[in-house]
C-alpha positions in Angstrom: -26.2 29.2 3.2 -26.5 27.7 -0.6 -22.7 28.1 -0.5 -22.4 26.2 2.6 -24.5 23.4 2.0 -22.0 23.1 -1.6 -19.3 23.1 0.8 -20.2 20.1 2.5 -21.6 18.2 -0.1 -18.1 18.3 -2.0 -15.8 17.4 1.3 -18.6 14.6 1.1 -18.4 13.3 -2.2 -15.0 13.7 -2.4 -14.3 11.2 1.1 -16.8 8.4 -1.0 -14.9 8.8 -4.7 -11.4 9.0 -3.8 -11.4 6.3 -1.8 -13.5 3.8 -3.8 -11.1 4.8 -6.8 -8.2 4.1 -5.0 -9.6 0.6 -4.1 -10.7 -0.6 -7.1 -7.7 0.2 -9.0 -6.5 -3.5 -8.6 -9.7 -4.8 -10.5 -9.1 -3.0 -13.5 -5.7 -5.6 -13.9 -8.8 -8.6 -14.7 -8.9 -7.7 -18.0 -5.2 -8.9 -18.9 -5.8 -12.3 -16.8 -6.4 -15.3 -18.5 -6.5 -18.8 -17.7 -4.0 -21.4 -18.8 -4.9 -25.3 -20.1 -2.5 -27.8 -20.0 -3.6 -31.0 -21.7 -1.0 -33.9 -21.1 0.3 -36.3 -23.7 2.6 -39.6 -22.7 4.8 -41.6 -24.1 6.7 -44.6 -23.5 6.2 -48.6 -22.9 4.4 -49.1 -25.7 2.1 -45.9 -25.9 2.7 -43.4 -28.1 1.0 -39.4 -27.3 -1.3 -41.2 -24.9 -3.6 -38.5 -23.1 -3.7 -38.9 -19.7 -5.1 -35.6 -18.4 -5.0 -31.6 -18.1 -3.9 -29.0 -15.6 -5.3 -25.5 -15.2 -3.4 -22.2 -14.3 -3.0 -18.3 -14.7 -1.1 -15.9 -16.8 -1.2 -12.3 -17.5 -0.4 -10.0 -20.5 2.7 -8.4 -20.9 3.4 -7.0 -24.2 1.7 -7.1 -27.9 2.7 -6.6 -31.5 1.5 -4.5 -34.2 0.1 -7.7 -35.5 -2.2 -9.0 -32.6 0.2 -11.3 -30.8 0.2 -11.1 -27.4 2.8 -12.7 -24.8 2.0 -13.8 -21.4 3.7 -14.7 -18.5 3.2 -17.7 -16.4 4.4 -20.4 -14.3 6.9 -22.8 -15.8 5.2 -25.9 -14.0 2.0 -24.5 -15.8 3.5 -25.2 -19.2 6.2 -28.0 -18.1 5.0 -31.4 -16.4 8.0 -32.4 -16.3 9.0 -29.6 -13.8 6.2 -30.2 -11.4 6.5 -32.0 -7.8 3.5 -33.5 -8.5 3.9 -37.1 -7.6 2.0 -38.8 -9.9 3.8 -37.2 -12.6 7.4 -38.2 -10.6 6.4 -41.8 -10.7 5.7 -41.5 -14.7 9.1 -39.8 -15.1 11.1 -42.8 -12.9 9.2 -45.4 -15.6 11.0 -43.7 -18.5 7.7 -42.1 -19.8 8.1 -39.0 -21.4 5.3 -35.9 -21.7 4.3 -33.8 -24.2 2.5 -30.3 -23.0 -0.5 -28.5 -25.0 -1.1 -25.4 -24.4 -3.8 -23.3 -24.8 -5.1 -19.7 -23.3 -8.9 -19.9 -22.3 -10.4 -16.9 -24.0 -13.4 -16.5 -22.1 -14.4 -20.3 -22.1 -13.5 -23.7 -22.9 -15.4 -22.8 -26.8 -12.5 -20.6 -27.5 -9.1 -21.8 -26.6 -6.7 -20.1 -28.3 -3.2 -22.2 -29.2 -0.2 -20.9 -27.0 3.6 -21.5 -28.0 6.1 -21.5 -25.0 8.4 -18.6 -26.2 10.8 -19.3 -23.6 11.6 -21.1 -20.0 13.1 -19.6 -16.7 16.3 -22.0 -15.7 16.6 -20.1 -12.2 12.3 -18.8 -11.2 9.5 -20.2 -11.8 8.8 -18.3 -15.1 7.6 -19.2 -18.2 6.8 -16.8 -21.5 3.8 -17.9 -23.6 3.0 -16.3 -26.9 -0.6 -16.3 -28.8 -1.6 -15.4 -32.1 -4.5 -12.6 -31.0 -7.0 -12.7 -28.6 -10.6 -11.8 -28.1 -10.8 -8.2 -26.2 -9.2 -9.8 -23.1 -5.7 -8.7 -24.3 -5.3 -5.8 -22.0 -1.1 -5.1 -20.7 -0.2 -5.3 -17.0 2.2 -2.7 -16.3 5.2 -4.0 -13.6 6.4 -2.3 -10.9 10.3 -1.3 -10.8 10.7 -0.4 -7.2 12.3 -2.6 -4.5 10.2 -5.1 -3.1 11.7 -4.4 0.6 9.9 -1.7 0.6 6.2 -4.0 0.7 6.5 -5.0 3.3 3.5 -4.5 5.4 2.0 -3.0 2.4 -1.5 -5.1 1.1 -1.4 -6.7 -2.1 -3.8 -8.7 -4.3 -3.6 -12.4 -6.0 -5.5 -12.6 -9.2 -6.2 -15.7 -11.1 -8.4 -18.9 -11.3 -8.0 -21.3 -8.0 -9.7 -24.7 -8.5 -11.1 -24.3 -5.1 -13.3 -21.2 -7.0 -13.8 -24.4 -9.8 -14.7 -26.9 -7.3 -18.3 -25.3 -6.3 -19.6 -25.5 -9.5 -21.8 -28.0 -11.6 -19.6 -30.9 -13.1 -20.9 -29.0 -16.9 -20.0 -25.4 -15.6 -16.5 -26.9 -14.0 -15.4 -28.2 -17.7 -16.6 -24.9 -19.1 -13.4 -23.8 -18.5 -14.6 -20.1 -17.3 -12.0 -17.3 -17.6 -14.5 -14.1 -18.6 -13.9 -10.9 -16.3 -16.0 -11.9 -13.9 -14.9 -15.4 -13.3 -10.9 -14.1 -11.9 -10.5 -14.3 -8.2 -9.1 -11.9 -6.0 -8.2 -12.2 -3.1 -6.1 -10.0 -0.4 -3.2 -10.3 2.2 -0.2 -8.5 3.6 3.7 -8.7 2.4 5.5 -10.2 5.6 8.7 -10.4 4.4 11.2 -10.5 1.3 13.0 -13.7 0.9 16.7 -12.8 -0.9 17.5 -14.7 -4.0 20.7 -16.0 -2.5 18.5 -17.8 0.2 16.6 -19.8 -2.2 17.2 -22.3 -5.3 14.3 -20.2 -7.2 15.2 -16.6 -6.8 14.0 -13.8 -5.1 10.4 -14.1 -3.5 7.9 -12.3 -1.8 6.3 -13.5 0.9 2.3 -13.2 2.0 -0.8 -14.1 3.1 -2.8 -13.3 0.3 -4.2 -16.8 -0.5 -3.0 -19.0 -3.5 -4.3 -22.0 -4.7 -4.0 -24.4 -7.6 -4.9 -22.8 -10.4 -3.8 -19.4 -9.1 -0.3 -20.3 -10.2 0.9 -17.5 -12.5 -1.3 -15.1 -11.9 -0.4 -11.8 -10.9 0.3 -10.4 -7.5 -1.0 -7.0 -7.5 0.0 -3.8 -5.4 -2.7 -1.2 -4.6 -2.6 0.9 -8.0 -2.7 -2.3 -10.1 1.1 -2.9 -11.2 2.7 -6.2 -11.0 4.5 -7.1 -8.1 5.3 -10.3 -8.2 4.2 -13.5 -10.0 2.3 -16.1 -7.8 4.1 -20.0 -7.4 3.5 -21.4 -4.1 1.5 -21.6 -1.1 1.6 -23.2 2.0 1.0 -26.9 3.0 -2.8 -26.6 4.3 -2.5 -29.6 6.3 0.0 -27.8 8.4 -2.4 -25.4 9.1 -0.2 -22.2 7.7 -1.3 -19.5 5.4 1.7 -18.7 4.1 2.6 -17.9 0.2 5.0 -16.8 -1.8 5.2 -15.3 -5.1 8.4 -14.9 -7.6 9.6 -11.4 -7.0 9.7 -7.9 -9.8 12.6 -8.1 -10.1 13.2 -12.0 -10.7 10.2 -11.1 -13.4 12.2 -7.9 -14.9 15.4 -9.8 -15.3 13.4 -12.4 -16.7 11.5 -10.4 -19.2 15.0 -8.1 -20.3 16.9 -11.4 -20.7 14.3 -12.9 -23.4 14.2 -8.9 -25.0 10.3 -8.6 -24.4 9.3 -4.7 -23.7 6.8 -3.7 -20.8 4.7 -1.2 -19.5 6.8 0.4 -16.0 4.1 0.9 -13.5 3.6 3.8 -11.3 2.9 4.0 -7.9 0.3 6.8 -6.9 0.9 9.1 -3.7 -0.3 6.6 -0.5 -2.6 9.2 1.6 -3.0 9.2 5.4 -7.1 8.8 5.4 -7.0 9.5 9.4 -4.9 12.6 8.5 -7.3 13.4 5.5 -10.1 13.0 7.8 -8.7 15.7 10.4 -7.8 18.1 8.1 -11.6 17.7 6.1 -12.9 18.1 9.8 -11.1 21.0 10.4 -11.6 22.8 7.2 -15.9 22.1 7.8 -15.4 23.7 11.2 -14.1 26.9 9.9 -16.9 26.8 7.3 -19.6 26.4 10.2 -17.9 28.9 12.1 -17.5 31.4 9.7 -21.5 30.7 9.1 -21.8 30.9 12.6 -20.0 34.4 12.9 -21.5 36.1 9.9 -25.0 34.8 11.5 -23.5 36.3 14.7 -22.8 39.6 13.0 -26.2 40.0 11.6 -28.0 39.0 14.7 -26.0 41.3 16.8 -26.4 44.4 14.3 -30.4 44.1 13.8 -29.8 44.2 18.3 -28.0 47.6 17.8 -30.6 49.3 16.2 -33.2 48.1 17.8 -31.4 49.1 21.6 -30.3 53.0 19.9 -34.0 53.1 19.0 -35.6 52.2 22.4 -32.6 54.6 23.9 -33.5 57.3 21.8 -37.2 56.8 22.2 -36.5 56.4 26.3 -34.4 59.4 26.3 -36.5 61.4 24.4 -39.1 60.2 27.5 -37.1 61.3 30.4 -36.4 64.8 28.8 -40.2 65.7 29.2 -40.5 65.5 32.9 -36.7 65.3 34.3 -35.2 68.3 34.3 -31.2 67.9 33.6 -28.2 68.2 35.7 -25.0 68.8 35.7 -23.0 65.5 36.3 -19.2 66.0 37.2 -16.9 64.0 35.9 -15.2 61.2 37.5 -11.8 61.3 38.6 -10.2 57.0 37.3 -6.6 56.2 39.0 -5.0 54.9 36.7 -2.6 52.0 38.3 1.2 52.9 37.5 3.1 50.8 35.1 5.5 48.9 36.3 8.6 49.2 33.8 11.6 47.1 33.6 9.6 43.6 33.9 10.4 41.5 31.0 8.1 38.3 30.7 9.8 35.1 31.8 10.6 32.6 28.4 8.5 29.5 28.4 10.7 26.7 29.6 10.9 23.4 26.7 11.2 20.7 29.3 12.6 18.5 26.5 11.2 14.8 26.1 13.2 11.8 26.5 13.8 8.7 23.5 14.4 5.4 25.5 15.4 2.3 23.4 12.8 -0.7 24.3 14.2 -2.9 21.9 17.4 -4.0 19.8 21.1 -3.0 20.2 20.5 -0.1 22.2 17.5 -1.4 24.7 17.5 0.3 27.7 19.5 3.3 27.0 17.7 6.7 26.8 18.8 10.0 25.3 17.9 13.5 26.5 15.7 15.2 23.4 15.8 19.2 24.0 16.7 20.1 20.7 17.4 17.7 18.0 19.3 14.3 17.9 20.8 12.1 15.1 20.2 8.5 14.7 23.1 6.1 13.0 26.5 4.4 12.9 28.4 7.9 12.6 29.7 9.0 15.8 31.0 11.9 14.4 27.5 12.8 13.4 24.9 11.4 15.4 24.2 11.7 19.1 22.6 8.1 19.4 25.2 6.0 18.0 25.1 2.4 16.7 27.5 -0.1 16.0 29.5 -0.3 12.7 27.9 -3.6 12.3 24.3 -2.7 13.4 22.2 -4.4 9.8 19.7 -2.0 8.6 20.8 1.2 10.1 22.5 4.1 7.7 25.9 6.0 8.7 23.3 8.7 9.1 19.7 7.0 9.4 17.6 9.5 10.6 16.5 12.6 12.5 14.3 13.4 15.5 13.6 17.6 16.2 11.8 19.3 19.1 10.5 22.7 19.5 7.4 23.8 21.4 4.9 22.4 18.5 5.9 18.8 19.5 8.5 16.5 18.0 9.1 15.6 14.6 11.0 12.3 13.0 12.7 13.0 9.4 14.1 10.2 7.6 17.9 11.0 5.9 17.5 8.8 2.7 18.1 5.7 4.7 19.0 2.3 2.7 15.9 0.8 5.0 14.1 3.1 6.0 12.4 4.4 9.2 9.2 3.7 10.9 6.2 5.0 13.1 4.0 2.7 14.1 5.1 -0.4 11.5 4.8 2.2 8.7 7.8 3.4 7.1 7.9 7.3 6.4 8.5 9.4 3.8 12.3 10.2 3.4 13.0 14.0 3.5 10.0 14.6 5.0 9.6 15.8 9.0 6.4 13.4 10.1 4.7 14.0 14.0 6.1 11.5 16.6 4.3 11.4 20.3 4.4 9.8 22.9 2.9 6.2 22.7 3.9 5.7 19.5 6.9 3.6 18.4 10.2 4.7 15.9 11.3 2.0 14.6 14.8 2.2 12.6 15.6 -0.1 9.5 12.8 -2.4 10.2 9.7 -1.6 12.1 10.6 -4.3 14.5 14.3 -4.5 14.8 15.6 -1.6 16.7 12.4 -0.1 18.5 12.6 3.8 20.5 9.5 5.4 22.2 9.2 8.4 23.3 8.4 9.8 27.0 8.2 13.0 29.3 11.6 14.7 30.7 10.7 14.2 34.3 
C-alpha cells in the first residue's frame, strides 16, 4: 500500500512541476530586458542643443565581450527621432530643426543610467543595435529562435518590456524613477494570427498578434513559450479603431540583421510541445492499473484466507456426517458431450471503411471512400485525392490518412506547410488519431478543410 500511495503522489507532483516549468520559462528572459531613455536635443532658428524632452522604450541583450560590453537590440525610432511618425517631431523636421538623440539604458532606475552608443541602424526593419560599456547584474543574453515563423501561427507568445500605460498608474515621483528592475518588465500574452511576408511590406517581414504593445513596449522582445526570441516588438494597433492587433519585426528580419552587423548570438531551442489532454489519459490510465493491480492482489488475499476457511468447515462437516451417515456407493454420471462441429471457419470482421468529405476549399463537396489508406496532394500519379497543380500550400505529396480496425490515423509527409487537426499542425513523420468530428486541415488549418464520417 506504502508503494501505492508513492505511486500517486509522483503522477501528482509530476502534473503540478512540469507544467509550472514549462510556463514560466518565458519569465526567466526579464533578466536581459532593459529599458531605453531617449533625451532629445534641438537645433535650429536660433537654438542651439535645446532640450525639449525624452522618450522611453525596450531593448534586450544579445551578445557580450570578454570585457563587459554588452549590445542590445532595439527599435530604431527608440534611438532615432528623426525616424518616428510622431507628429510633433514631423512639424520640427518641416521647420528645418534638426535633433540630436541621448541614449541611455536604465539599469534598474533612473540613479543609474548607463551611456549607450548606437552601434548601428536598420535601413530596411525597424532595428537598431545599441552597445554599453557593462551593466549591473541585468546583462543576462536572450537566445533567438532560428525556425520559420509560419510555423507560429496559432502558437501563444509573450511581449516583454516597459509600456507607459504600466508608467501611467504610478505617483508623478515613482513615474520619473524610471523603473526597469526585474519586477518592474511587463508581460503580457496573445496568439500569432498570421505571418506578414517581407515582400508585402516597406519594413520587412512581420509577425502578427494580439499580444498587447504599447508605447514603451517598443523593442522589447517577443517571446515563444521556452523563452527564445521570436520577433522584436514595433507596432500596435490604432486603439481608437477599436482593434487589438500588433505586429512585431520578424527572426529572421532580426538574424539577417544581427549577421549583417557581424554580432554573434545565442540559437534558441525549442523544447518538445506535449499534449497535456493526452498526458492526462495516459497518467489516468497508468493510476488505474495501479489501483487495479491493488485491487487484484487485495482480491487474491481475500479470496485465499476464504479457501481455507471453506476446506476447514468442509473437513470439519465431513468429518460430522461420517459419524452417523453410513456411506454409499454413488455411480457415476454418464455427461454427453455435444459433437464438434468441424469445418466451420469464423467469419472475418467486416472494416466498413469511413468516408473523408471536403467541407471546404478546392475540393468542397467531394468525398473519398477510406477503406485502406489514401494520399493527399498535387501528384496524381501518387495520391488518390488529387489537387490542382496550382493549389498554394499543398505538397506534390502532402500527406497521409490510414485505416485499420484501431481507427484512422493522419501522417504528415514532410509537407512545406504543414497539416492540421483541429487548427494544430502535427508532427511530420508521425501517424496522429483522426475521428470523426474532428477537422484535417491541409496547408493551413483553414484553407482546405476535410472531416471525417461513417461509410453508410
Amino acid at each position: 500500500m506504502k508503494r501505492i500511495i508513492a505511486v500517486i503522489a509522483a503522477l501528482l507532483l509530476c502534473f503540478y512541476l512540469v507544467p509550472v516549468m514549462a510556463g514560466n520559462a518565458p519569465l526567466f528572459a526579464r533578466e536581459g530586458v532593459l529599458r531605453v531613455y531617449d533625451e532629445l536635443y534641438i537645433s535650429g532658428n536660433g537654438k542651439v542643443d535645446e532640450p525639449i524632452g525624452y522618450a522611453t522604450g525596450s531593448a534586450f541583450v544579445v551578445a557580450k565581450d570578454g570585457q563587459g560590453a554588452v549590445t542590445l537590440v532595439t527599435n530604431r525610432h527608440c534611438v532615432d527621432v528623426a525616424y518616428s511618425n510622431d507628429k510633433d517631431i514631423i512639424s520640427y523636421l518641416q521647420d528645418g530643426y534638426t535633433f540630436r538623440d541621448v541614449i541611455y539604458i536604465a539599469n534598474d532606475d533612473a540613479d543609474h543610467l548607463v551611456p549607450a552608443e548606437i552601434v548601428a541602424i536598420s535601413k530596411k526593419t525597424d532595428l537598431a543595435l545599441i552597445r554599453v560599456k557593462s551593466l549591473k547584474k541585468r546583462d543576462t543574453v536572450l537566445k533567438i529562435w532560428k525556425g520559420d515563423p509560419s510555423t507560429l501561427v496559432q502558437q501563444s507568445v509573450y511581449t516583454a518590456g516597459f509600456p507607459g500605460v504600466s508608467d501611467d498608474i504610478k505617483s508623478e515621483k515613482a513615474y520619473y524613477e524610471l523603473k526597469s528592475d526585474v519586477n518592474s518588465v511587463t508581460f503580457a500574452d496573445g496568439k500569432v494570427s498570421r505571418i506578414i511576408e517581407a515582400e508585402q511590406t516597406d519594413v520587412g517581414e512581420v509577425i502578427q498578434h494580439n499580444a498587447s504593445i504599447n508605447h514603451g513596449n517598443s523593442g522589447g522582445p517577443l517571446l515563444d513559450e521556452d523563452g527564445n526570441v521570436v520577433g522584436v516588438n514595433t507596432w500596435g494597433a490604432d486603439k481608437d479603431r477599436g482593434e487589438q492587433t500588433y505586429w512585431s519585426v520578424s527572426n529572421r528580419e532580426l538574424i539577417s540583421f544581427l549577421d549583417e552587423n557581424k554580432v554573434s548570438f545565442q540559437e534558441g531551442k525549442t523544447s518538445l510541445k506535449l499534449d497535456w489532454s493526452m498526458i492526462a489519459i495516459i497518467a489516468a490510465a497508468v493510476l488505474a492499473v495501479v489501483l487495479i493491480i491493488a485491487a487484484t492482489r487485495q482480491r487474491k488475499v481475500n479470496r485465499e484466507q476464504s479457501r481455507k476457511i471453506e476446506e476447514l468447515l468442509r473437513k470439519r462437516l465431513t468429518q460430522f456426517t461420517s459419524m452417523i451417515v453410513p456411506k454409499k456407493s454413488v455411480a457415476p454420471e454418464n455427461k454427453e458431450v455435444p459433437p464438434q462441429k468441424s469445418g466451420q471457419v469464423p467469419a472475418p470482421k467486416s472494416q466498413p471503411g469511413r468516408v473523408l468529405r471536403c467541407d471546404k476549399g478546392a475540393l468542397a463537396g467531394k468525398s473519398y471512400t477510406l477503406k485502406d489508406k489514401l494520399v493527399i496532394g498535387r501528384d496524381p500519379a501518387q495520391c488518390s485525392v488529387v489537387f490542382s497543380k496550382d493549389t498554394a500550400g499543398v505538397s506534390r505529396v502532402h500527406c497521409t490518412l490510414s485505416y485499420n480496425e484501431k481507427g484512422v490515423t493522419v501522417r504528415d509527409e514532410n509537407s512545406s506547410n504543414g497539416t492540421y487537426i483541429d487548427g494544430k499542425r502535427i508532427t511530420p513523420g508521425v501517424d496522429v488519431p483522426f475521428h470523426r468530428g474532428h477537422q484535417l486541415g491541409i496547408g493551413s488549418a483553414e484553407k482546405q478543410v476535410f472531416t471525417l464520417h461513417s461509410l453508410h
